[in-house]
C-alpha positions as semicolon CSV with decimal commas, in nm:
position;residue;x (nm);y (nm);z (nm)
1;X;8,790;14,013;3,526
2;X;9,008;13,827;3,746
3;X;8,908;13,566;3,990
4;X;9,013;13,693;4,383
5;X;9,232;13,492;4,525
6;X;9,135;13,169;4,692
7;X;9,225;13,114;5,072
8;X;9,490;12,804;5,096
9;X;9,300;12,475;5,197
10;X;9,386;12,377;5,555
11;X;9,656;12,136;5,673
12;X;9,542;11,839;5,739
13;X;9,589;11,709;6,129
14;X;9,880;11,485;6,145
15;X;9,852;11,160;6,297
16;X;10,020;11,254;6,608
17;X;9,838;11,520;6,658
18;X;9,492;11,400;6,595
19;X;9,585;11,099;6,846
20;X;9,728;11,334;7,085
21;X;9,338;11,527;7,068
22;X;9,160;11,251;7,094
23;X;9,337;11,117;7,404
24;X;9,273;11,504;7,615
25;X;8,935;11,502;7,542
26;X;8,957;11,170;7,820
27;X;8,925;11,337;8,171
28;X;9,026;11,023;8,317
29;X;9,335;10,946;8,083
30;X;9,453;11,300;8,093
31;X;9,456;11,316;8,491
32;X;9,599;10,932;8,497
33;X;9,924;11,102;8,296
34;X;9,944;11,406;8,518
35;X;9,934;11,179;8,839
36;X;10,238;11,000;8,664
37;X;10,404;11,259;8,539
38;X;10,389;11,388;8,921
39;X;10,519;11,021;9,053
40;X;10,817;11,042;8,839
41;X;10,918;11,387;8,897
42;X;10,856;11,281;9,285
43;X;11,083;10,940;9,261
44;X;11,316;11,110;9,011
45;X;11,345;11,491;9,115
46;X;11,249;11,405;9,477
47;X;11,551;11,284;9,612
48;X;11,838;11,566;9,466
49;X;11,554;11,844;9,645
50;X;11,502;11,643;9,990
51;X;11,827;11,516;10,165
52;X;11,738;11,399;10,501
53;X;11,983;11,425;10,792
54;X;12,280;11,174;10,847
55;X;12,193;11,093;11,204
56;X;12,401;10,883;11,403
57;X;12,239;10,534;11,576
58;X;12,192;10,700;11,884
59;X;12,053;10,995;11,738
60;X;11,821;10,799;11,507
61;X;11,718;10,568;11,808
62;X;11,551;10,919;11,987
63;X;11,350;10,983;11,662
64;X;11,200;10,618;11,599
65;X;10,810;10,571;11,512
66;X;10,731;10,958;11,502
67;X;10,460;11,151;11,314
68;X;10,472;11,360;11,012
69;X;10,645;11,696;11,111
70;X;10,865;11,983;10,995
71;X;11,127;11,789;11,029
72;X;10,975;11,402;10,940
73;X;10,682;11,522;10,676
74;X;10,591;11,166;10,677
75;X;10,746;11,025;11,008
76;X;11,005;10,796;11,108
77;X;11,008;10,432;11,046
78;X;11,154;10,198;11,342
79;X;11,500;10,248;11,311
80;X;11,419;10,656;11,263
81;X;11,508;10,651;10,878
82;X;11,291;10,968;10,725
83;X;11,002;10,827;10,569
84;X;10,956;11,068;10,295
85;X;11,341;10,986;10,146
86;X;11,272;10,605;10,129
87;X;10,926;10,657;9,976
88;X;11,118;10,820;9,681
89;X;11,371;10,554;9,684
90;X;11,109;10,277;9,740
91;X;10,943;10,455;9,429
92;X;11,192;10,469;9,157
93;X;11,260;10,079;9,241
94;X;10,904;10,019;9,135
95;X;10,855;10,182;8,896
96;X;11,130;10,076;8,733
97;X;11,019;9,678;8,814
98;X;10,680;9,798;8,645
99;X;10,887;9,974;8,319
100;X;11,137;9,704;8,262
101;X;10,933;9,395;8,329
102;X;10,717;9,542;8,083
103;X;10,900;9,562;7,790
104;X;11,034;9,252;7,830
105;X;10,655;9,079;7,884
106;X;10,536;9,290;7,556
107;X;10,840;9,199;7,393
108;X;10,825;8,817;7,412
109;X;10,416;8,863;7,390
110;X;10,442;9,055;7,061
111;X;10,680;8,782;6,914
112;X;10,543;8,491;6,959
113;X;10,159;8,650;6,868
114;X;10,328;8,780;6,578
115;X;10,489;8,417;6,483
116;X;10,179;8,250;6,610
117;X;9,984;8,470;6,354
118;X;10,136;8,447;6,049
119;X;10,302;8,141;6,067
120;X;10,014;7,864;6,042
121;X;10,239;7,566;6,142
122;X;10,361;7,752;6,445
123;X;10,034;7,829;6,578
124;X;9,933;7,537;6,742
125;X;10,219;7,481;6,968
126;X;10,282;7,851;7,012
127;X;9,956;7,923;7,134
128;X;9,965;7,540;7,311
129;X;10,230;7,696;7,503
130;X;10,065;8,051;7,623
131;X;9,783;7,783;7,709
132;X;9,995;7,634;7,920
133;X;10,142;7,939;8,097
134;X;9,790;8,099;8,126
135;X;9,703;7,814;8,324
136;X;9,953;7,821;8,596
137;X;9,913;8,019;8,911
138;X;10,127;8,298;8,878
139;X;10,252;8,405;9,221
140;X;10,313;8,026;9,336
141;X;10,519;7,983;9,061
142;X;10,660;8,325;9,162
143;X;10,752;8,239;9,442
144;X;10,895;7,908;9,336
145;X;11,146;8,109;9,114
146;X;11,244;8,346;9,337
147;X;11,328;8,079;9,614
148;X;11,543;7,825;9,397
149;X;11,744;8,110;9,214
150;X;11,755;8,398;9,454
151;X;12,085;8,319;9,635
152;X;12,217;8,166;9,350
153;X;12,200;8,510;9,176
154;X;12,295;8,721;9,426
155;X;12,657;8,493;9,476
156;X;12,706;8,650;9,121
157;X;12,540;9,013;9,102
158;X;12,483;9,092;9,441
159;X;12,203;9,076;9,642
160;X;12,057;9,374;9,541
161;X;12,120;9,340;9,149
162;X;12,062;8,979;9,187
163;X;11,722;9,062;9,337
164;X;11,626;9,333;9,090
165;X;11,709;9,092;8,793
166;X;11,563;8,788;8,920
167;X;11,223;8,997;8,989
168;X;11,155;9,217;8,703
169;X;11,263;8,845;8,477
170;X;11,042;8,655;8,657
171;X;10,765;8,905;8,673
172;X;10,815;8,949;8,261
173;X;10,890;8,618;8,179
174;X;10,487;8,526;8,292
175;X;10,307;8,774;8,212
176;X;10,310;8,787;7,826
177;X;10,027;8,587;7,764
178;X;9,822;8,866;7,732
179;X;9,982;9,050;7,479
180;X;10,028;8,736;7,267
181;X;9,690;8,652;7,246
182;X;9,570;9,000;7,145
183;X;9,889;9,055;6,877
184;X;9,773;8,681;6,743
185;X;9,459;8,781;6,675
186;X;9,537;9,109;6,480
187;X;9,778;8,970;6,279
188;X;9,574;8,699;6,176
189;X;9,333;8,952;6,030
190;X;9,600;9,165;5,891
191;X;9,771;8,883;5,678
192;X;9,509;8,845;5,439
193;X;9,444;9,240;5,381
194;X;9,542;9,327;4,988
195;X;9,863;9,493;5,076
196;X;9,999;9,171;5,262
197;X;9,865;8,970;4,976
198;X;10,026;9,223;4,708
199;X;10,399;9,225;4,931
200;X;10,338;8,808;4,901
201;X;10,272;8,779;4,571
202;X;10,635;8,969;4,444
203;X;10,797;8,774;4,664
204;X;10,900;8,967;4,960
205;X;11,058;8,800;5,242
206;X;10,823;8,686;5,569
207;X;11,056;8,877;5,751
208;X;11,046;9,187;5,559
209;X;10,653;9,179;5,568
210;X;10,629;9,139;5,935
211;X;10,875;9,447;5,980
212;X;10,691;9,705;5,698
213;X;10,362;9,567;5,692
214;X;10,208;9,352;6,020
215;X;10,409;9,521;6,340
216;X;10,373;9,921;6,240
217;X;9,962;9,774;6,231
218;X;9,982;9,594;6,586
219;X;10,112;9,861;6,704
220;X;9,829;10,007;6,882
221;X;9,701;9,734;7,061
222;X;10,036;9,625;7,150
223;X;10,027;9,947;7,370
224;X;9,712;9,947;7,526
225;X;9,891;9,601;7,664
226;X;10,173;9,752;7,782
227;X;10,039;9,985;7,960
228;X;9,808;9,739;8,147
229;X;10,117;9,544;8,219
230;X;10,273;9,828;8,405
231;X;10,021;9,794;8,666
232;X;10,008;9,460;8,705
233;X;10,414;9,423;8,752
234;X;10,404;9,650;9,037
235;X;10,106;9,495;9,196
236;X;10,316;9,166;9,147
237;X;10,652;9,283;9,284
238;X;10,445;9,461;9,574
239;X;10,310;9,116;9,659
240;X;10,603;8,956;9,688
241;X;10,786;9,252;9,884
242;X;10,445;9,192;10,127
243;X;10,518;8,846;10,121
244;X;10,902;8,915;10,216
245;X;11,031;8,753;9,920
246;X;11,129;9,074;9,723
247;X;11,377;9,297;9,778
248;X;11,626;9,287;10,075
249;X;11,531;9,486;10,340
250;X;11,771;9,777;10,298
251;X;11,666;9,822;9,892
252;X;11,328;9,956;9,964
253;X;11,020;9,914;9,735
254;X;10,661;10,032;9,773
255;X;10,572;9,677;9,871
256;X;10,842;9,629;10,121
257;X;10,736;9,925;10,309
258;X;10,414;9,766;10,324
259;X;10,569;9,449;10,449
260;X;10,759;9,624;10,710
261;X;10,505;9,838;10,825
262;X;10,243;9,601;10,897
263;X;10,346;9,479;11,223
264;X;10,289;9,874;11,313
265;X;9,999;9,891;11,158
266;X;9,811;9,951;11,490
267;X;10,006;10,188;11,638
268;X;10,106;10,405;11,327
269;X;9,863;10,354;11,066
270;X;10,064;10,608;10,860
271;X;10,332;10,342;10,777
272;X;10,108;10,139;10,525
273;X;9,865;10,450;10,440
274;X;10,191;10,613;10,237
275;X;10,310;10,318;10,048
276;X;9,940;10,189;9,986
277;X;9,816;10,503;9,845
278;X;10,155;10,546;9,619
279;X;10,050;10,206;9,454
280;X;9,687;10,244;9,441
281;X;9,777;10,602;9,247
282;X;10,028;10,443;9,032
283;X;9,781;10,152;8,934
284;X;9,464;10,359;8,843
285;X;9,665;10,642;8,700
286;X;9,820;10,323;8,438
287;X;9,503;10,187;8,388
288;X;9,331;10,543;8,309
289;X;9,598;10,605;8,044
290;X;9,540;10,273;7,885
291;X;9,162;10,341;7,830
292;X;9,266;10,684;7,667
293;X;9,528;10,479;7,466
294;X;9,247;10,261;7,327
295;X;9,016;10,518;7,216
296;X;9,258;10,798;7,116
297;X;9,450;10,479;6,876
298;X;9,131;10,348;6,716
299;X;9,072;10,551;6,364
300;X;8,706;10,525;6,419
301;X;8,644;10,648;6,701
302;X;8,912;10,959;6,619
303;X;8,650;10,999;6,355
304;X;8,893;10,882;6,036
């Protein structure tokens, strides 16, 4: 008498997947991704749906300061420029400040944790240096960069390119700290697991080890940062747009709306309400995704 057939043992979940579960079952990091998903589609998508009209000066002089209509769905600014078409514009700016500066902070953070970590003679001065960066104001020394090399720039990109550059490398440039402290500390638990120790012992290269063995380990971690550091680039470039030491005036950001608002802040309280709520969704909607991040990238809480 022959057995019956046994039923095929399940698949296991991939990684991907079993990430990808873990992060839905966070309300908060699931609506933080469809409130982004919505402010790209609105910066990206927004401006090939709405064109607003070509008015002439005179013509744009008669529709100054007015309400959301029809016609205006979020009013006119003081020179009668359709609020809703430089919100999108403003928006792709900053975002893009947030995306590029970034990468570039979690680039340099991840390198120098990662040298700090494994190499033991360069991490004293390494992490002598983040010291030393963590311990100077930030937006002073913002604003110190952005006045000694902002003209200087724009004689050779432009002002708007010049501006653009100068911002999202300054806003990179200090605000890896972060990231290098937390990439430090995981490597320096990760060099002395057995399969670091095994790679070391035949002889492969530091370099090779870092690539195959520490940064596919770090990487987790490393993206929790980076997602923090979107928010806090576009809180930085709004402050300096507020300040009026961002972009020029006619290469909008969310910021510099604010700036140029505020004077009408009385009259039309509109003007800073648009702007201010784009940046307050764009901040919590990062910072929800990062707490899903951390919980749907940890193994033990995924429950492997």
């Amino acid at each position: 008498m022959t057995d019956a057939p046994t039923a095929p043992a399940p698949r296991p979940r991939s990684q991907a997947r079993a990430i990808w579960d873990q992060f839905r079952t966070h309300k908060g990091a699931l609506f933080g991704l469809i409130v982004l998903c919505l402010l790209v589609l609105f910066v990206v998508i927004g401006p090939l749906i709405w064109q607003p009209e070509k008015l002439r000066v005179a013509e744009a002089l008669k529709v100054r300061n007015l309400g959301p209509s029809w016609r205006f769905p979020l009013g006119t600014d003081q020179l009668g420029r359709d609020m809703l078409y430089r919100m999108m514009q403003a928006g792709k700016v900053s975002l893009a400040v947030g995306f590029i500066a970034m990468m570039i902070a979690i680039f340099v953070g991840t390198t120098i944790g990662v040298l700090a970590g494994y190499f033991r003679r360069l991490d004293g001065p390494l992490m002598r240096l983040t010291d030393m960066f963590l311990a100077l104001p930030l937006i002073p020394l913002l604003l110190v960069l952005v006045m000694l090399f902002r003209d200087r720039i724009a004689q050779v990109l432009g002002p708007e390119t010049g501006a653009f550059v100068l911002i999202v490398f300054a806003i990179g440039i200090t605000s890896w700290m972060q990231a290098a402290r937390i990439v430090r500390g995981e490597v320096l638990a990760l060099r002395e697991r057995e399969y670091v120790l095994a790679a070391r012992s035949i002889g492969a290269a530091p370099r090779r080890i870092i690539l195959r063995h520490i940064l596919p380990n770090v990487i987790s971690p490393v993206m929790v940062a980076a997602t923090l550091g979107v928010a806090e680039a576009i809180i930085t470039e709004s402050v300096l747009s507020f300040l009026g030491l961002g972009f020029p005036p006619d290469f909008p950001t969310w910021g510099r709306l604010l700036y140029d608002g505020l004077q009408y802040m009385q009259l039309y309280p509109e003007r800073v309400l648009w702007p201010g709520l784009a940046i307050s969704l764009t901040v919590l909607a990062v910072n929800y995704i990062g707490d899903g991040l951390r919980d749907a990238l940890d193994p033990r809480i995924r429950g492997r």
